[in-house]
Each structure stands twice: as structure tokens, then as C-alpha cells.
KEDOBA-364335 format. One record per atom (N, C-alpha, C): residue in one letter; x, y, z. Coordinates in pm, whole numbers, plus 50000, padded with zeros to 5 digits. Layout:
REM KEDOBA-364335
AXYZ ...
//
This chain:
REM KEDOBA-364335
X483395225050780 X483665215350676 X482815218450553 X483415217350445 X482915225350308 X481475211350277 X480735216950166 X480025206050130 X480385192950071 X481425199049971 X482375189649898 X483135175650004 X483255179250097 X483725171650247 X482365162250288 X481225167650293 X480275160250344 X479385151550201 X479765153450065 X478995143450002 X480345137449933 X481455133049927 X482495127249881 X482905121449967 X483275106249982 X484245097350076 X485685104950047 X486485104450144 X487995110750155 X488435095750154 X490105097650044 X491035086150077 X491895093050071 X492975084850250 X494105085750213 X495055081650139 X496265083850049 X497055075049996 X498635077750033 X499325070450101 X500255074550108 X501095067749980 X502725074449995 X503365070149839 X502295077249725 X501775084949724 X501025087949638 X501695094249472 X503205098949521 X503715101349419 X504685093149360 X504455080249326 X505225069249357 X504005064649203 X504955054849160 X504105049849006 X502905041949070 X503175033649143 X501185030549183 X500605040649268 X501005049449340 X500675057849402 X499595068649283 X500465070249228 X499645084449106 X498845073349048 X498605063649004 X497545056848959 X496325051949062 X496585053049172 X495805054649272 X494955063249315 X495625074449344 X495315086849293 X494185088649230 X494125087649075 X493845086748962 X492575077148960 X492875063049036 X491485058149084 X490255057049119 X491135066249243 X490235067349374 X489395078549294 X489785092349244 X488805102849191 X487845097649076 X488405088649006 X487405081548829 X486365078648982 X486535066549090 X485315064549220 X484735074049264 X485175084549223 X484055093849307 X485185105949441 X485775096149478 X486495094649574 X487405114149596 X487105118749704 X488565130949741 X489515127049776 X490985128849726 X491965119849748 X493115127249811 X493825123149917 X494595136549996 X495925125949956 X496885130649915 X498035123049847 X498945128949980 X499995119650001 X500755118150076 X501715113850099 X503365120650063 X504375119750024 X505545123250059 X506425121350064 X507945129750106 X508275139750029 X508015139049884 X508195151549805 X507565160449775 X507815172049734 X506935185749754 X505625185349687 X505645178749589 X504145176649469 X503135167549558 X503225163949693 X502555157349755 X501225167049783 X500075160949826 X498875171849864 X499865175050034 X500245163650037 X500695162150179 X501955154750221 X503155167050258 X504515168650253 X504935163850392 X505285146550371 X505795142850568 X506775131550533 X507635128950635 X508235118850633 X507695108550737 X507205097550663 X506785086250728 X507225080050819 X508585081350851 X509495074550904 X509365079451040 X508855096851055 X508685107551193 X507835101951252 X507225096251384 X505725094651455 X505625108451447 X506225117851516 X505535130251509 X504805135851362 X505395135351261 X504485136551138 X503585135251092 X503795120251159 X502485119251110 X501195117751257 X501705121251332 X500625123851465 X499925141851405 X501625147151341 X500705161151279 X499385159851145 X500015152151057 X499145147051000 X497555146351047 X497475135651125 X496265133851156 X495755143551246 X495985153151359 X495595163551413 X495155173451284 X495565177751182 X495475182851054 X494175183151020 X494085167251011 X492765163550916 X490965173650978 X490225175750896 X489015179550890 X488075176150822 X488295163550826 X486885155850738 X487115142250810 X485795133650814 X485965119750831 X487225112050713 X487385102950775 X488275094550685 X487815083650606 X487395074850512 X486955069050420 X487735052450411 X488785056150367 X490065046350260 X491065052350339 X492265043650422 X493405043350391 X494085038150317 X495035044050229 X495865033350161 X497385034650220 X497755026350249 X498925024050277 X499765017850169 X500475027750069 X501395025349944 X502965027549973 X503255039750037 X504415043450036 X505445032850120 X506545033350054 X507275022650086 X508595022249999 X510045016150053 X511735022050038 X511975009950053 X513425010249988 X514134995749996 X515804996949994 X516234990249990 X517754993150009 X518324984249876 X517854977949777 X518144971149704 X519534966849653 X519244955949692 X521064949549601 X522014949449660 X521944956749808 X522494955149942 X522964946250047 X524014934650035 X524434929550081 X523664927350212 X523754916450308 X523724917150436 X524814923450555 X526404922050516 X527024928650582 X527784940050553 X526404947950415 X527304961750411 X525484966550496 X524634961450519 X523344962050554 X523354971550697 X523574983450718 X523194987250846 X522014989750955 X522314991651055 X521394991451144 X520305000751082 X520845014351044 X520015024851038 X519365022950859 X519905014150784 X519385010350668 X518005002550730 X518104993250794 X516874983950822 X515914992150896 X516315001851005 X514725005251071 X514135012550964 X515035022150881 X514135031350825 X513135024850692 X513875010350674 X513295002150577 X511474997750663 X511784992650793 X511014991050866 X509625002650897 X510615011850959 X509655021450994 X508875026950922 X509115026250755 X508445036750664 X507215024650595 X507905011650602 X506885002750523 X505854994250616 X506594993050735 X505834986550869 X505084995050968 X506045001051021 X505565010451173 X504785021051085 X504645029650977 X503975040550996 X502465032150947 X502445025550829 X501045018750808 X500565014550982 X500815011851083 X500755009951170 X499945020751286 X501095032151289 X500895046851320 X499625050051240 X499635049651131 X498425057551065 X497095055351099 X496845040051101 X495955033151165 X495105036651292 X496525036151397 X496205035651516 X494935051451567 X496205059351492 X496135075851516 X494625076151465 X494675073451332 X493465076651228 X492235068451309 X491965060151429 X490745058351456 X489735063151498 X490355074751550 X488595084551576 X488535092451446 X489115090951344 X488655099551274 X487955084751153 X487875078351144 X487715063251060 X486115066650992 X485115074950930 X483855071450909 X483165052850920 X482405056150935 X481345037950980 X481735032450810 X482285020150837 X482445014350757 X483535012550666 X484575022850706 X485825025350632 X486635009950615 X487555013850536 X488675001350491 X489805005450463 X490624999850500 X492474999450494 X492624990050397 X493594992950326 X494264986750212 X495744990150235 X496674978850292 X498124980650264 X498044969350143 X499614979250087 X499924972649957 X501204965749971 X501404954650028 X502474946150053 X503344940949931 X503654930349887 X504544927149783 X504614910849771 X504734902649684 X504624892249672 X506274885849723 X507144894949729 X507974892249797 X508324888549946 X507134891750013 X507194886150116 X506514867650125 X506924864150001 X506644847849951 X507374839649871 X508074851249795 X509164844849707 X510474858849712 X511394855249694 X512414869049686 X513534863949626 X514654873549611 X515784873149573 X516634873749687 X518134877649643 X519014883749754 X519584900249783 X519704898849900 X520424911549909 X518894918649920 X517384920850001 X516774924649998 X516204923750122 X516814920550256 X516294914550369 X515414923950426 X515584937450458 X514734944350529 X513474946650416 X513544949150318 X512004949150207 X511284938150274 X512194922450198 X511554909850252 X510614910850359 X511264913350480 X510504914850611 X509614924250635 X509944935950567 X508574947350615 X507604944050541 X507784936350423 X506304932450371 X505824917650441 X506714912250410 X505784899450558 X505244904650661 X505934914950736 X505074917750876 X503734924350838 X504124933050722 X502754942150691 X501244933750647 X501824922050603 X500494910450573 X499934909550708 X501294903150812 X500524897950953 X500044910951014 X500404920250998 X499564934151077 X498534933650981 X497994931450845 X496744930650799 X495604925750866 X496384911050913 X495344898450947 X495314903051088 X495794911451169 X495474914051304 X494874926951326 X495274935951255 X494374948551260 X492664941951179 X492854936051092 X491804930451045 X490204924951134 X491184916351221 X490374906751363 X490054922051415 X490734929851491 X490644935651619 X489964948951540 X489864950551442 X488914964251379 X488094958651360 X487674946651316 X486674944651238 X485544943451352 X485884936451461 X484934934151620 X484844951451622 X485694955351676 X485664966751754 X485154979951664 X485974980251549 X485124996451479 X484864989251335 X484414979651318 X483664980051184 X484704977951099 X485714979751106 X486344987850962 X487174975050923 X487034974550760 X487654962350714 X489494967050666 X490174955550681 X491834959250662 X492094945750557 X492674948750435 X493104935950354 X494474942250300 X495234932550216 X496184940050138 X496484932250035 X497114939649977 X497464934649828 X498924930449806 X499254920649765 X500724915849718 X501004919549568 X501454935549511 X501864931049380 X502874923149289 X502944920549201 X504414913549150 X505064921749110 X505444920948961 X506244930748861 X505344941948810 X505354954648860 X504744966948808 X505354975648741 X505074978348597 X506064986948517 X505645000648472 X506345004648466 X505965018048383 X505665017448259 X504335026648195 X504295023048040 X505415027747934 X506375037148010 X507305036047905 X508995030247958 X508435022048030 X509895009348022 X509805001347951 X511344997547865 X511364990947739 X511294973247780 X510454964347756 X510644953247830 X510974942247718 X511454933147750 X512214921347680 X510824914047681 X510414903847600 X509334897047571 X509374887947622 X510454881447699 X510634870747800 X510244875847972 X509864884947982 X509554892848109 X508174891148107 X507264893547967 X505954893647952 X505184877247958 X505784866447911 X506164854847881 X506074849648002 X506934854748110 X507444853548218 X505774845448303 X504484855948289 X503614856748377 X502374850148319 X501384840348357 X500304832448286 X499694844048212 X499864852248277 X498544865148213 X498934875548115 X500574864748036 X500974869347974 X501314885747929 X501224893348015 X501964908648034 X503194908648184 X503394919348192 X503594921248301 X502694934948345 X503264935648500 X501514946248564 X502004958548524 X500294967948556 X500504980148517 X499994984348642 X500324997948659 X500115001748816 X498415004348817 X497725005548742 X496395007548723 X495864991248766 X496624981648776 X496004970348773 X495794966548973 X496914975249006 X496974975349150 X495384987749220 X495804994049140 X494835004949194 X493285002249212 X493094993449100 X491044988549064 X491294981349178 X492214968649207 X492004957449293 X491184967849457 X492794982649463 X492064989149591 X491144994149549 X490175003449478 X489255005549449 X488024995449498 X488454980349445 X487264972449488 X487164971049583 X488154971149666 X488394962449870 X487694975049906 X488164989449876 X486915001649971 X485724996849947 X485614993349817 X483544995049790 X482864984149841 X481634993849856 X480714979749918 X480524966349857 X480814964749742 X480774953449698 X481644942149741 X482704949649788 X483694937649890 X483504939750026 X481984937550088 X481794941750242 X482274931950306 X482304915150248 X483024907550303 X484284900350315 X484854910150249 X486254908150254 X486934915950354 X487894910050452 X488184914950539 X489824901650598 X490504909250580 X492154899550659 X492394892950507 X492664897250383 X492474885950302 X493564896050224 X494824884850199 X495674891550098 X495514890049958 X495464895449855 X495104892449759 X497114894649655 X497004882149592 X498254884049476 X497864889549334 X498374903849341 X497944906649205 X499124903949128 X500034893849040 X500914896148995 X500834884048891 X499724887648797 X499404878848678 X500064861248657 X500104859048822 X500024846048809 X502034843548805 X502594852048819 X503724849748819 X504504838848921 X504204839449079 X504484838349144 X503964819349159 X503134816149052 X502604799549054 X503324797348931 X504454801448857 X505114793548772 X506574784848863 X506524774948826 X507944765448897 X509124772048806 X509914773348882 X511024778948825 X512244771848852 X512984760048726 X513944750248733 X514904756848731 X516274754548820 X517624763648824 X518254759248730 X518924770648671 X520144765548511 X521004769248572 
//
């Protein structure tokens, strides 16, 4: 193991090439942080499909450094998708890629975990408020909260390691053109930027949040506490 391995914390990120993903990225290194990106597409540090257990069992056999930060980002949706054009094989892979592998990664990644490490899944505020035509998203981010709050309990006794996640709201790109009623929309008067997701994980690794642990946090400028009257 190089030196660079033994004085730098390693994070994983999966979705890394994904708009909060590359701002994550981008994070984790401004921290200090070595960042092994982890993706379905080729620009990934690290080329797998989430959806494989075997992948990512290769994955982690792979690794040669302690582990630091997981982030659990990557994540698919079927959007705008009816319930009965909704197939079977639409929902697991909705499942498997946003639920079961944050899951897998976990499990696999515990002998490799350094003292004191932290998990960060990045869930969605949608698993609190939603639209239609979104059922398997809906649900893989609800379950991914309650696998927070239980990997949370049972790591935190057993290996130390703290697990929280984040609910974002509306995250845009800086060059999507947005209507001023979208910005309006949120107390904190913008809507989010993927950098705004990324500090929140930044803070849950560092020691400064040693006591945070099972705790979802809503980053979505307050959107989600406006009452919204039907016209």
C-alpha cells in the first residue's frame, strides 16, 4: 500500500458520475479526502453495475486500502411510469440499484471499514412527499432511510461506524434554465445545487459530527414545509 493510502482517508462514492455524484467527488478531495468514484459508465474510477451482487462482491475483494466514507449516491428511476405499464423487472432493478446494493456495499465493506468510518446514503425527500407514476423511486428511498436507522443501531454497537442519510429536494444543474416560481417555490429562496448536498456529506464523515448517527437530514431549502393548497 503506497504512502498516499496510509496518510489520506479513502471515500467511496457511488453514482459518482451523476450531477451530485461529481460534486461529491469534488468535495470529498477540497477534505483532504482519496476518492474512488463508482459508476456504470466508463469515466468511472470504478466501472460496475450495481444492480450485480457479484460486482460488487468484485469490487470489494479489489480494494487495497482501509475504507473511510461510504457514500451511497447512485441511484435510477423509471419516471412518469404508470403503475400498470410498471413491470416486474422495472421495480427490482429500481430496488436493487437504490436499496439492495447500498446494502451489499455495507455488508461486504465491513472488514475493510477503518475505526471510526461513516456511511452516508443519499435518499430523497420523496420518500415523504411525492408525485405520481413514481412508485418504485418512492419506495427505494423510504426503505433506504429505514436501512439507515438500522444499520445505524447495529454498526454503531458493534463496529463503531456511524450511518445517516440525507433527503435532497430539487437539485439543479447550474446551467438549467429555471422559471422564478421554482426558486420562489423554496423558504431559502433558490433551488439546490449539488454542492449543497455534498458539504452536508462532507460534514456527517468529519469528526465534528461524531454524534450524529441514524439521523436523516432534509436538505431541500425548506421546500418540503411549505402547505401546498390544490387549484
Amino acid at each position: 500500500m503506497s504512502n498516499a493510502h496510509e496518510t489520506k482517508k479513502t471515500v467511496l462514492i457511488t453514482g459518482s458520475e451523476g450531477l451530485i455524484g461529481r460534486a461529491m467527488v469534488a468535495a470529498f478531495r477540497t477534505a483532504g479526502y482519496e476518492t474512488v468514484g463508482i459508476d456504470i459508465v466508463p469515466s468511472a474510477d470504478v466501472r460496475i453495475d450495481l444492480a450485480e451482487p457479484a460486482e460488487i462482491e468484485a469490487l470489494v475483494r479489489g480494494l487495497d486500502r482501509p475504507v473511510h466514507a461510504l457514500i451511497n449516491n447512485a441511484a435510477m428511476a423509471n419516471w412518469d411510469k404508470p403503475i400498470e405499464e410498471t413491470t416486474t423487472e422495472d421495480w427490482d432493478r429500481v430496488l436493487n440499484v437504490n436499496l439492495r446494493a447500498p446494502w451489499l456495499l455495507t455488508k461486504h465493506l465491513l472488514p475493510h471499514f477503518a475505526p471510526k468510518a461513516s456511511i452516508v446514503n443519499i435518499a430523497s425527500i420523496r420518500n415523504q412527499m411525492t408525485d405520481a407514476r413514481n412508485e418504485p423511486y418512492s419506495a427505494s428511498k423510504g426503505g433506504l432511510v429505514g436501512l439507515t436507522q438500522a444499520l445505524a443501531v447495529e454498526l454503531g454497537h458493534r463496529y463503531g461506524i456511524r450511518v445517516n442519510a440525507i433527503s435532497p429536494g430539487y437539485i439543479a444543474d447550474e446551467h438549467e434554465k429555471l422559471a422564478p416560481i421554482e426558486h420562489a417555490a423554496h423558504p431559502a429562496q433558490r433551488v439546490g445545487k449539488p454542492e449543497d448536498i455534498a458539504h452536508a456529506a462532507v460534514y456527517l464523515c468529519s469528526d465534528q459530527a461524531e454524534f450524529v448517527t441514524g439521523a436523516e437530514w432534509i436538505v431541500d431549502g425548506g421546500m418540503s414545509r411549505v402547505f401546498a393548497y390544490p387549484v
